[in-house]
C-alpha positions, 0 to 999 in steps of 0.5 A: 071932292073929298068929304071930311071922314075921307080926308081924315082916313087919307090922313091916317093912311099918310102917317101909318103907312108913309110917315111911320115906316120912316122910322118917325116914331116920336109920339108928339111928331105923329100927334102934330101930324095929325092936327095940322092939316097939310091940305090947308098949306097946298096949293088948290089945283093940287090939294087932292094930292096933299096925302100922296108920298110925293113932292107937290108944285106949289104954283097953282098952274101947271108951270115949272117951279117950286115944290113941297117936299113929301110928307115923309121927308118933313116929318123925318126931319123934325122927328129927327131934331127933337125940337124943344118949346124954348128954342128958336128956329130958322127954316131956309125954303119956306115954301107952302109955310106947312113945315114951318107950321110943324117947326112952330108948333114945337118951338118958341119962334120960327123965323122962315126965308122964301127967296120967292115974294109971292110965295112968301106972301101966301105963305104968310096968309096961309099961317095967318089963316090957320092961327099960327102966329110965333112965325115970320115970314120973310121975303129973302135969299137964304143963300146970301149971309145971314146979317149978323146979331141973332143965333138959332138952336134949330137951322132947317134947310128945306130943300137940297144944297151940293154941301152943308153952308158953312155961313150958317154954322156960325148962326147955330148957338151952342146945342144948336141943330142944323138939318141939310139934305146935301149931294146930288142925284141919283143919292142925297144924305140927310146931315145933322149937324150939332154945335157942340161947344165954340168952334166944335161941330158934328155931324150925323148922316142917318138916312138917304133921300132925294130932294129939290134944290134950294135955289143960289146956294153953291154947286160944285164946279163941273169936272173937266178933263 
């Protein structure tokens, strides 16, 4: 079992020689990333794993589903989107609830899809828990439109899509950031996509990746001859 001084040292190895690396330099971001503890947000079965630079299940069992992204790949994505105290954000995959926990601490609201009821359950006791309070939680396919009425500055897609969803481009206000990691393996490229003015969009592809997919968003149909 790891005590408390060792978790922390795992904790300084995780940013200084994962995160750092990964071009996240924003001095807030790395902050962030050492007061909130990833390890409260993984599953027990895997919590002694919550430092590695690896993807983690997030079932307590050894079956297949749904999984953490790594540290890394988090913490890029908000170094990335230089999220602001007064914006609001909607996180698509909420899984573990630790990204939105990081989302929460920048911004004024978050509100986080979890196509998974159990899933958002616990993710829901778990912030609740931990004291984060400006973030909801709701049990939903973020694949499916969103309902009509509120905007978002910041739209997070934690996971993979074939494409950038261009239902949501409509929900980003003007300024407004969505982060995508987009394409199939073996090579999947990060998109930011800025709302710049009505119908005015672009879109940056700064790095490289490989994450899992978020589920019932569309692929693209398989080629034949």
């Amino acid at each position: 079992m790891n005590t408390p001084a060792s978790q922390e040292r795992l904790r300084f190895n995780m940013i200084e020689q994962q995160i750092r690396p990964w071009d996240v330099h924003d001095p807030q971001v790395l902050a962030l990333l050492a007061e909130i503890h990833r390890e409260d947000y993984v599953p027990a079965a895997h919590r002694a794993l919550a430092f590695f630079d690896m993807e983690l299940p997030l079932a307590d069992g050894t079956e297949p589903g749904q999984t953490m992204l790594a540290p890394k790949i988090e913490a890029r994505m908000l170094n990335d989107l230089h999220v602001q105290k007064h914006e609001s954000v909607l996180e698509i995959g909420t899984g573990s609830g630790f990204m939105a926990a990081l989302l929460a601490h920048r911004a004024a609201k978050v509100l986080t899809l979890e196509i998974d009821a159990t899933l958002a359950a616990r993710a829901t006791e778990t912030l609740r828990r931990n004291g984060v309070n400006n973030v909801e939680v709701r049990h939903a396919d973020g694949a499916k439109p969103l309902p009509s009425g509120p905007t978002f500055d910041v739209i997070v897609l934690s996971g993979s899509v074939a494409r950038v969803p261009q239902n949501l481009m409509g929900s980003l206000n003007i300024g407004g950031r969505l982060v995508a990691i987009v394409g199939g393996e073996p090579m999947m490229r990060a998109h930011f996509v800025t709302r710049v003015s009505e119908g005015k969009w672009e879109t940056t592809q700064p790095w490289d990746t490989i994450a899992p997919r978020l589920l019932n968003f569309p692929e693209p149909s398989p080629f034949r001859f």
